[in-house]
C-alpha atoms as an extended CHARMM CRD file, in Angstrom:
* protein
*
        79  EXT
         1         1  UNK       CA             -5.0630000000       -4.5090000000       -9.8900000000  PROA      1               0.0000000000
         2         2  UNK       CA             -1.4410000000       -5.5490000000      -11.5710000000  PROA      2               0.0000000000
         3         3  UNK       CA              1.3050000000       -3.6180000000      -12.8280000000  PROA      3               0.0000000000
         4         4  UNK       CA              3.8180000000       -4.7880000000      -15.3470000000  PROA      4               0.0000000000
         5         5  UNK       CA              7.6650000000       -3.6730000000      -16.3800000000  PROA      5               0.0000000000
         6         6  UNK       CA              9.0600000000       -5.5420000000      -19.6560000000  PROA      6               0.0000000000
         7         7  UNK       CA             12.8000000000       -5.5580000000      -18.9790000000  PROA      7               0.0000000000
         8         8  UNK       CA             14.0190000000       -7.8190000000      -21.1430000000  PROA      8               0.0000000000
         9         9  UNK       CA             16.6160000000       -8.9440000000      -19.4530000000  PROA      9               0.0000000000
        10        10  UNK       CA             18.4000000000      -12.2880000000      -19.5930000000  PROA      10              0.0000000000
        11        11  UNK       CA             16.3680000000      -14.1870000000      -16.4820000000  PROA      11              0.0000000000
        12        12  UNK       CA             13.5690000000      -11.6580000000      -16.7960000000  PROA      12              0.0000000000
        13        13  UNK       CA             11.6060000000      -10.5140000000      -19.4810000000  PROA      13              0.0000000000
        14        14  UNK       CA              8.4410000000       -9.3560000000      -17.6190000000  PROA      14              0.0000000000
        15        15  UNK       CA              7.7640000000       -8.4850000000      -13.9720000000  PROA      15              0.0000000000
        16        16  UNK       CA              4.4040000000       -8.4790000000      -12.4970000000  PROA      16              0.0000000000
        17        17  UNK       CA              3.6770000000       -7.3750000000       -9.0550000000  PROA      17              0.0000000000
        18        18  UNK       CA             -0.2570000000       -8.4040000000       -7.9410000000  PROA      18              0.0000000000
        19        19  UNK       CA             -1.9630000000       -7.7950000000       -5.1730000000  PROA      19              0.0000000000
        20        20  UNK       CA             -3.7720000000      -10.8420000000       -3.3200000000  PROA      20              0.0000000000
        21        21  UNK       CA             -5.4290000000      -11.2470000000       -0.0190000000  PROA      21              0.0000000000
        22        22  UNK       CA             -1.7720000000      -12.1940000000        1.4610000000  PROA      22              0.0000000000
        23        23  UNK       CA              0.2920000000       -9.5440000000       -0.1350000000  PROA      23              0.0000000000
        24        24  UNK       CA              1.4420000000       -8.3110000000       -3.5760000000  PROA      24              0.0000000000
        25        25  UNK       CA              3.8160000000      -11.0850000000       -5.3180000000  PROA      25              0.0000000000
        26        26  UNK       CA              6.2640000000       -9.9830000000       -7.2910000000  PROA      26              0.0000000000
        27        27  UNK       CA              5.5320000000      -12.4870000000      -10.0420000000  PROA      27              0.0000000000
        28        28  UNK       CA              8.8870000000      -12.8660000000      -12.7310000000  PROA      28              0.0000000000
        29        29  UNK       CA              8.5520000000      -14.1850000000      -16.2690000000  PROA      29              0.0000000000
        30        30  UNK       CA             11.2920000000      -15.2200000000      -18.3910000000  PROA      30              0.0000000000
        31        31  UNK       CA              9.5790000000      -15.0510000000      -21.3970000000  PROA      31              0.0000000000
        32        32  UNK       CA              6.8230000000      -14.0120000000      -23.1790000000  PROA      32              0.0000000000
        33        33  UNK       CA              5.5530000000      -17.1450000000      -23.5920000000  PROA      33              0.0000000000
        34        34  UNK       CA              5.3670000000      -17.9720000000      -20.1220000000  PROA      34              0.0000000000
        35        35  UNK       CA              2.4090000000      -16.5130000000      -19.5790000000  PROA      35              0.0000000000
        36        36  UNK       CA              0.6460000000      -19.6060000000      -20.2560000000  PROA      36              0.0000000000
        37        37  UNK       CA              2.8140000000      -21.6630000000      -17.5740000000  PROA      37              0.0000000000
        38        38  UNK       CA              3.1730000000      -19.1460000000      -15.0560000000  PROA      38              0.0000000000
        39        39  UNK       CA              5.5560000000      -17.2610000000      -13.8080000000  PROA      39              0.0000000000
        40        40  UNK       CA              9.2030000000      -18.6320000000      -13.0610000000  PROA      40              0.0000000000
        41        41  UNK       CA              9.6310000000      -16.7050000000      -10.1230000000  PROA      41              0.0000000000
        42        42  UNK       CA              7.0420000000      -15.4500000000       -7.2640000000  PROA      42              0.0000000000
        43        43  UNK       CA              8.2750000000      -13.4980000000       -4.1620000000  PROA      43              0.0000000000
        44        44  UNK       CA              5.4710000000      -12.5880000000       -2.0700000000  PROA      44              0.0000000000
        45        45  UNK       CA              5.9450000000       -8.8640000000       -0.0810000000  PROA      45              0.0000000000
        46        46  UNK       CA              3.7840000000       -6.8960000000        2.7190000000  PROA      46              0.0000000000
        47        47  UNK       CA              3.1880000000       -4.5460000000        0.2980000000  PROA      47              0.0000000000
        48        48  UNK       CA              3.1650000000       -2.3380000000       -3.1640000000  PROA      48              0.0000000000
        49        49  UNK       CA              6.3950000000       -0.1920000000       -1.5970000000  PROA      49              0.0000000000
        50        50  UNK       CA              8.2790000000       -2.9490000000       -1.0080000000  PROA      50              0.0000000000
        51        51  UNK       CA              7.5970000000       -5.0380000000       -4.1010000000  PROA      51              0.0000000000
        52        52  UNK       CA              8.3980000000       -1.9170000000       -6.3040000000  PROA      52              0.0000000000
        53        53  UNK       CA             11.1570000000       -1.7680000000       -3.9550000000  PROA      53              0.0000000000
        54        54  UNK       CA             12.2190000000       -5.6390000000       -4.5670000000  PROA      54              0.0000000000
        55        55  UNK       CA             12.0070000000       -5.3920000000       -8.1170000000  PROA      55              0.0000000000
        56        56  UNK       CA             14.0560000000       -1.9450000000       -8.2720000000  PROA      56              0.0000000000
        57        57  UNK       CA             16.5660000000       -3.8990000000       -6.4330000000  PROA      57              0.0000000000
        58        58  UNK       CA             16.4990000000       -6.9920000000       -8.3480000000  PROA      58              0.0000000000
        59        59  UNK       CA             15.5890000000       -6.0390000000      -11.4970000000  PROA      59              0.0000000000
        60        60  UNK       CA             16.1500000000       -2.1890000000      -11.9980000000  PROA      60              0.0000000000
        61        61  UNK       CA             12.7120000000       -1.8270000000      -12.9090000000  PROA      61              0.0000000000
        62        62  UNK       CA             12.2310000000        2.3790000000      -12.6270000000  PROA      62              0.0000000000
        63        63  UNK       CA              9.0730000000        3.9910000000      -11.3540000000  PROA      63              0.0000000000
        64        64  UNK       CA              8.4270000000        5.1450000000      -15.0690000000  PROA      64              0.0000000000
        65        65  UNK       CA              8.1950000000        1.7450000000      -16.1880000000  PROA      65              0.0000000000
        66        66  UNK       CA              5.0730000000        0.2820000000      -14.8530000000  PROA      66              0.0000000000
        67        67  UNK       CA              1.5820000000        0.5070000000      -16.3650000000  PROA      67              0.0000000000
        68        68  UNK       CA             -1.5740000000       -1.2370000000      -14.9950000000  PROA      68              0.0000000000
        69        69  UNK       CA             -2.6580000000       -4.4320000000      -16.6040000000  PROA      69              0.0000000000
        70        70  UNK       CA             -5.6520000000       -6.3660000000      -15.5730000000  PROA      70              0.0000000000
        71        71  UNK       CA             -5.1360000000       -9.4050000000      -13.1170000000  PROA      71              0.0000000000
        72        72  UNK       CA             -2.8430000000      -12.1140000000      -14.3380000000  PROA      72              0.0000000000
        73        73  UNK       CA             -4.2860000000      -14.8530000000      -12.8310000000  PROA      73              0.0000000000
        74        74  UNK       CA             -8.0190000000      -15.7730000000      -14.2770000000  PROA      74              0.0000000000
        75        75  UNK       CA            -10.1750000000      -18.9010000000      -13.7260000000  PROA      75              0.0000000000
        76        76  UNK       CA             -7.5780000000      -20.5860000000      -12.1670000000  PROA      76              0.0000000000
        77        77  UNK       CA             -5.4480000000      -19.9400000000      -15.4420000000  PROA      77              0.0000000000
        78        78  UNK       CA             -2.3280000000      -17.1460000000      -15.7820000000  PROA      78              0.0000000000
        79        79  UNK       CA             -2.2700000000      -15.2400000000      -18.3670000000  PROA      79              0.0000000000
């Protein structure tokens, strides 16, 4: 499972947060054409709390603003 928040911001357009075996990242794009390379930013956290938290904090991405997206990475390829 992934959730996404496009902010549009200046160093942020889209935040991801994804949950692997290790944690969920809190994966940053800076545009939407990133997609393709991969995120600009990863920061991985313990768990969903504190990567909402984390991008909240960083980001002011609201509760309200996440929806559930399927995984980003696929095949060894983000997207």
């Amino acid at each position: 499972m992934a959730l996404e928040a496009i902010i549009n911001q200046k160093d942020a357009y889209r935040i991801v947060l994804e949950e692997y075996p290790e944690g969920v990242y809190v994966l940053v794009y800076d545009s939407p054409e990133a997609a393709v390379d991969g995120p600009c930013q990863d920061h991985l956290q313990d768990n969903w709390d504190i990567a909402k938290r984390q991008a909240r904090e960083d980001f002011g991405v609201a509760d309200d603003q996440w929806k559930e997206i399927p995984d980003t990475f696929f095949n060894g390829k983000w997207r």
